[in-house]
C-alpha positions as CSV (number, residue, x, y, z in Angstrom):
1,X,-13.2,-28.9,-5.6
2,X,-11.2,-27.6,-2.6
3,X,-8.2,-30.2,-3.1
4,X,-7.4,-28.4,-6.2
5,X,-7.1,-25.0,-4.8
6,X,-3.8,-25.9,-3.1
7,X,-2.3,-27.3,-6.3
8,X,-4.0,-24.5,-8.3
9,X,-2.7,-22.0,-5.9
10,X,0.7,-23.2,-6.0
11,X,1.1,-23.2,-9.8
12,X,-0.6,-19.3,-9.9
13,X,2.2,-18.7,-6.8
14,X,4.9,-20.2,-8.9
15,X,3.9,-18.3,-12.3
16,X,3.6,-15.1,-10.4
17,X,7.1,-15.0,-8.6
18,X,9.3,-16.1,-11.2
19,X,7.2,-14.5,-14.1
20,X,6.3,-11.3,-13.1
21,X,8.6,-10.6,-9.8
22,X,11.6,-12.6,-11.9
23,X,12.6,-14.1,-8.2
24,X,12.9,-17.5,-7.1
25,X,10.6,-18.9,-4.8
26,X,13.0,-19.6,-1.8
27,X,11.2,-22.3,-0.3
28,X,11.3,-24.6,-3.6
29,X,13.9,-27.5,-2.8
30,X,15.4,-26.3,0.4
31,X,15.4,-29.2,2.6
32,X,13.9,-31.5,0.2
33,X,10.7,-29.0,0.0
34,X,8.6,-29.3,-3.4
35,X,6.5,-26.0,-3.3
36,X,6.7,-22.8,-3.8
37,X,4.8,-21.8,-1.3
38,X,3.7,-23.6,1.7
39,X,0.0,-24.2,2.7
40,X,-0.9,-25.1,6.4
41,X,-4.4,-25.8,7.7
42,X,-5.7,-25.5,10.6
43,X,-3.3,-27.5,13.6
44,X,-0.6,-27.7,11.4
45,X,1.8,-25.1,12.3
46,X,3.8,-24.2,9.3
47,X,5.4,-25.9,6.3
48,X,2.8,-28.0,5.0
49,X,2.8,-28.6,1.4
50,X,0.1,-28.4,-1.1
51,X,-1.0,-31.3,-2.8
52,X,-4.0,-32.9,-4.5
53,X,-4.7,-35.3,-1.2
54,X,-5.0,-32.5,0.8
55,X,-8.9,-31.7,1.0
56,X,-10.3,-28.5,2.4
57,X,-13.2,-28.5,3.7
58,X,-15.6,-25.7,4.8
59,X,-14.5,-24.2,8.4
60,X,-11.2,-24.7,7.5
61,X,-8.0,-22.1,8.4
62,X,-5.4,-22.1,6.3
63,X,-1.9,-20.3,6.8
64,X,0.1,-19.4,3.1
65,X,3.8,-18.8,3.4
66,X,5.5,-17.3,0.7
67,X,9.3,-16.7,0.3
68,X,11.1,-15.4,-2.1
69,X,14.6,-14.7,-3.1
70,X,15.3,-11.5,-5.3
71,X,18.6,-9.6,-5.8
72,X,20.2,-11.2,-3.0
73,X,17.6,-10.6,-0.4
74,X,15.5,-13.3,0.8
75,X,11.9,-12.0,2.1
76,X,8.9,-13.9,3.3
77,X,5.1,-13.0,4.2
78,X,2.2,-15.6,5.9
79,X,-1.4,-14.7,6.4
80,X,-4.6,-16.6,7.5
81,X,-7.7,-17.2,5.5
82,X,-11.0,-19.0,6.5
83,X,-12.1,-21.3,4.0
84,X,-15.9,-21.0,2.7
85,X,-18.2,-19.1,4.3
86,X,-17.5,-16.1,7.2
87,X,-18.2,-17.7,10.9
88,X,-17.8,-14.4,13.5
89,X,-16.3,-16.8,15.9
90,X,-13.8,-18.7,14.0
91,X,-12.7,-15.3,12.4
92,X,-12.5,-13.7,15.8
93,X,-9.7,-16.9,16.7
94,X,-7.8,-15.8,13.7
95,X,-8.1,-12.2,13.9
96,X,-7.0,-12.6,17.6
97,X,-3.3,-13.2,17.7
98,X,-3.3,-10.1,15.0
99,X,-4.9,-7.6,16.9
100,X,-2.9,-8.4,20.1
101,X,0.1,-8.1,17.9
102,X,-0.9,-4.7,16.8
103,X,-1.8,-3.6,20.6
104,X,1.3,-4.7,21.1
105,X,2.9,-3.2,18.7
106,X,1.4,0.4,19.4
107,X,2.8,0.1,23.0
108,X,6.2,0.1,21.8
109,X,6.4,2.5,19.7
110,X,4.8,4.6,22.2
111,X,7.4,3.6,24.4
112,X,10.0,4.3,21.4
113,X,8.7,7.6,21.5
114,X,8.9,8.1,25.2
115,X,12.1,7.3,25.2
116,X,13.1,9.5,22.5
117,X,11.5,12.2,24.3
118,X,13.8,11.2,27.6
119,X,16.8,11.5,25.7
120,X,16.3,14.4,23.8
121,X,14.9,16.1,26.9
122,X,18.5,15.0,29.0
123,X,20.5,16.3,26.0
124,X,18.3,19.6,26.0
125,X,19.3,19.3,30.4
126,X,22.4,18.8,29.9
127,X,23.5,21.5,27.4
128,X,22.0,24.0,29.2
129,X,23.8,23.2,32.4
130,X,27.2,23.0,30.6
131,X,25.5,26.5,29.2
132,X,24.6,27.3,32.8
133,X,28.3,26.1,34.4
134,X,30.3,28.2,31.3
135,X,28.1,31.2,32.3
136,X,29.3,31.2,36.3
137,X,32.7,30.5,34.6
138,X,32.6,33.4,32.8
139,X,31.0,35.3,35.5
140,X,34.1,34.3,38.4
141,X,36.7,35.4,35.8
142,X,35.1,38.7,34.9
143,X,35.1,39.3,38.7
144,X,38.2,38.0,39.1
145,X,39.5,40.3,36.0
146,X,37.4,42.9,37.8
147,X,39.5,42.3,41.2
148,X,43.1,42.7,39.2
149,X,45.0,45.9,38.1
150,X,47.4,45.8,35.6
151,X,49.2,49.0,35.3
């Protein structure tokens, strides 16, 4: 019965993060919230809450947020299922906003590494004409040294 799997999931969350992670589930009674855990499906955006007259049904997309705190660090997580069986175009609409993310995500770190590479390479440039500017130093007062007697 797909109602259940909320409630059932919530009480497996609950178990797991203060049992086994000894944390506290961070979303349990801040403002007013009940859960552990929040459960959104499909056009709800975020903070739903499960309970038992919430009914899944097949087709269904469901977001899970979990929060925890733990040693004075709060940390959170939230990932997409599709309830019952796979549908290639439904999983494509979830998968979608992940990918871009990651295409995204691969551009700026290329970029991070280009401009590594920009700023290592004017550091590299600029030492060697400081190296470059000493060396005509040096070379004018040799000459210059060259140019003096001292008897």
């Amino acid at each position: 019965m797909l109602s259940q799997v909320l409630v059932q999931l919530e009480k497996i969350c609950r178990q797991y993060i203060i049992e086994e992670l000894n944390a506290i589930p961070a979303t349990f009674g801040h403002h007013g919230l009940s859960a552990c855990i929040c459960t959104s499906a499909n056009q709800v955006i975020c903070h739903g809450i499960s309970n038992e007259n919430k009914i899944l049904k097949e087709g269904d997309i469901l977001n899970i947020d979990v929060t925890v705190k733990k040693d004075g660090f709060i940390g959170g997580t939230s990932k997409m299922f599709l309830v019952g069986q796979e549908n290639s175009s439904l999983n494509n609409f979830v998968l979608l906003p992940v990918n871009v993310c990651m295409q995204e995500l691969k551009l700026y770190v290329l970029a991070l590494i280009l401009v590594i590479l920009i700023t290592q390479c004017s550091i590299m440039l600029t030492n060697m004409v400081i190296v470059l500017c000493m060396n005509m130093v040096i070379t004018a007062l040799v000459r210059l040294c060259g140019k003096i007697h001292i008897s």
